[in-house]
C-alpha positions in Angstrom: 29.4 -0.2 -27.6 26.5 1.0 -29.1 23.9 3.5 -27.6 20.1 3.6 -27.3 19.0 7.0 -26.2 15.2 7.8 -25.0 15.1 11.7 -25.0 12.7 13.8 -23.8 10.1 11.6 -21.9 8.2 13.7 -19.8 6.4 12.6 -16.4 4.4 14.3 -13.7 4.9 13.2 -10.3 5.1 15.0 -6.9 8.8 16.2 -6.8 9.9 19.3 -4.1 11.0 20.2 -0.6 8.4 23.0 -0.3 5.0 22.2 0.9 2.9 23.7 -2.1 5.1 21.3 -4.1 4.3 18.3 -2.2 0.6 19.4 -3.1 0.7 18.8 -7.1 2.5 17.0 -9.5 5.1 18.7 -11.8 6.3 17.2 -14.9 10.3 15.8 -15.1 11.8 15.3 -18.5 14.5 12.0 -18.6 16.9 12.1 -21.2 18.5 8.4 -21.3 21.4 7.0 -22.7 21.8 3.2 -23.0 24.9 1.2 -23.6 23.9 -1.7 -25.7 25.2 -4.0 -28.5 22.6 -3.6 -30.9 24.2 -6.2 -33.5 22.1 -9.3 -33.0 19.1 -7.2 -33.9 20.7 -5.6 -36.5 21.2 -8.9 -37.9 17.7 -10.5 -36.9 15.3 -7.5 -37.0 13.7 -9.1 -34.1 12.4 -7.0 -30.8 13.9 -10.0 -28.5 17.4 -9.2 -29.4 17.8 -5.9 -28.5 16.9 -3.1 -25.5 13.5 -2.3 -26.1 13.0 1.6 -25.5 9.3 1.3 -25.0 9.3 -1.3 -22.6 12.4 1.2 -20.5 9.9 4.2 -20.9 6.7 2.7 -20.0 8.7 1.3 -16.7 10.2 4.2 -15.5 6.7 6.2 -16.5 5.0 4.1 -14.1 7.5 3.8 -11.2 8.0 8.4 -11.4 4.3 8.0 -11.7 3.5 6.3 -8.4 6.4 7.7 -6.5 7.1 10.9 -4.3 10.4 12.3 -3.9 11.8 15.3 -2.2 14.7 15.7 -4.3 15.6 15.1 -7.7 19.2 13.4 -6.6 17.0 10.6 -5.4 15.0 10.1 -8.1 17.7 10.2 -10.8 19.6 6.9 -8.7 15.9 5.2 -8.2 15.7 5.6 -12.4 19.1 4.6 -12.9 18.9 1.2 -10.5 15.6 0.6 -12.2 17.2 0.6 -15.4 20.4 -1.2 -14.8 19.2 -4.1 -12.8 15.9 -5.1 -14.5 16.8 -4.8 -17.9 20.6 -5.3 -17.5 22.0 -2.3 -18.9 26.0 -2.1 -17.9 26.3 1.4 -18.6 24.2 4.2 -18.5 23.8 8.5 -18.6 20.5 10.0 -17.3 19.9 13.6 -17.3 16.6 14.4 -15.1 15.6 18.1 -15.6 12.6 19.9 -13.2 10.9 23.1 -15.5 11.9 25.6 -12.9 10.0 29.0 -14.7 8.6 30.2 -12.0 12.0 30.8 -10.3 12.9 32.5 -14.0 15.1 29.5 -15.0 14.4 27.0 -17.8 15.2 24.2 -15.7 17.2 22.7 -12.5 18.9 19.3 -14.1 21.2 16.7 -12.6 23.0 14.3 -15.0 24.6 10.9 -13.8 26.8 8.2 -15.3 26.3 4.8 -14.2 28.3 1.3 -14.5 31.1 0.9 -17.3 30.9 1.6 -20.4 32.5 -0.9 -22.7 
């Protein structure tokens, strides 16, 4: 199976247990792996026959966008559904990363794997 990655999209949305976090948006970066068989567009050079990136990005932009989570466990399997069931990817890895330098660390990051990789 073949794999369309989106890396480093960066968001800002209201992500935090703490109360001054729940107060501002932060920006989360999504790094995004995507099994897909990319050989029909290979073939056809034609946007229909393949997983379009943008369309992935813009939708995932606009649902972290609007949303408000406490933890970054639930967004990552919000992203993840999103992903899977509306644009039918079997198989996925998503690493969601929070810029944590104000606690002296670069980031706090959770990565998941998701359906079955063929």
């Amino acid at each position: 199976m073949d794999l369309v990655l989106i890396e480093g999209l960066e968001v800002r949305t209201v992500i935090g247990i703490y109360d001054w976090e729940r107060e501002i948006r932060q920006t989360v970066r999504l790094d995004l792996e995507m099994a897909w068989d990319i050989s029909k567009a290979g073939q056809t050079d034609d946007i229909a026959d393949t997983l379009d990136y943008f369309a992935v990005s813009q939708r995932l932009t606009q649902f972290i966008e609007s949303s408000e989570f406490a933890l970054i466990e639930t967004l990552i399997e919000a992203c993840a559904s999103i992903v899977m069931k509306e644009f039918q990817v079997p198989w996925l890895r998503l690493k969601i990363s929070k810029p944590l330098k104000y606690l002296g660390m670069e980031a706090a990051s959770i990565v998941i794997e998701r359906g079955i990789k063929a």
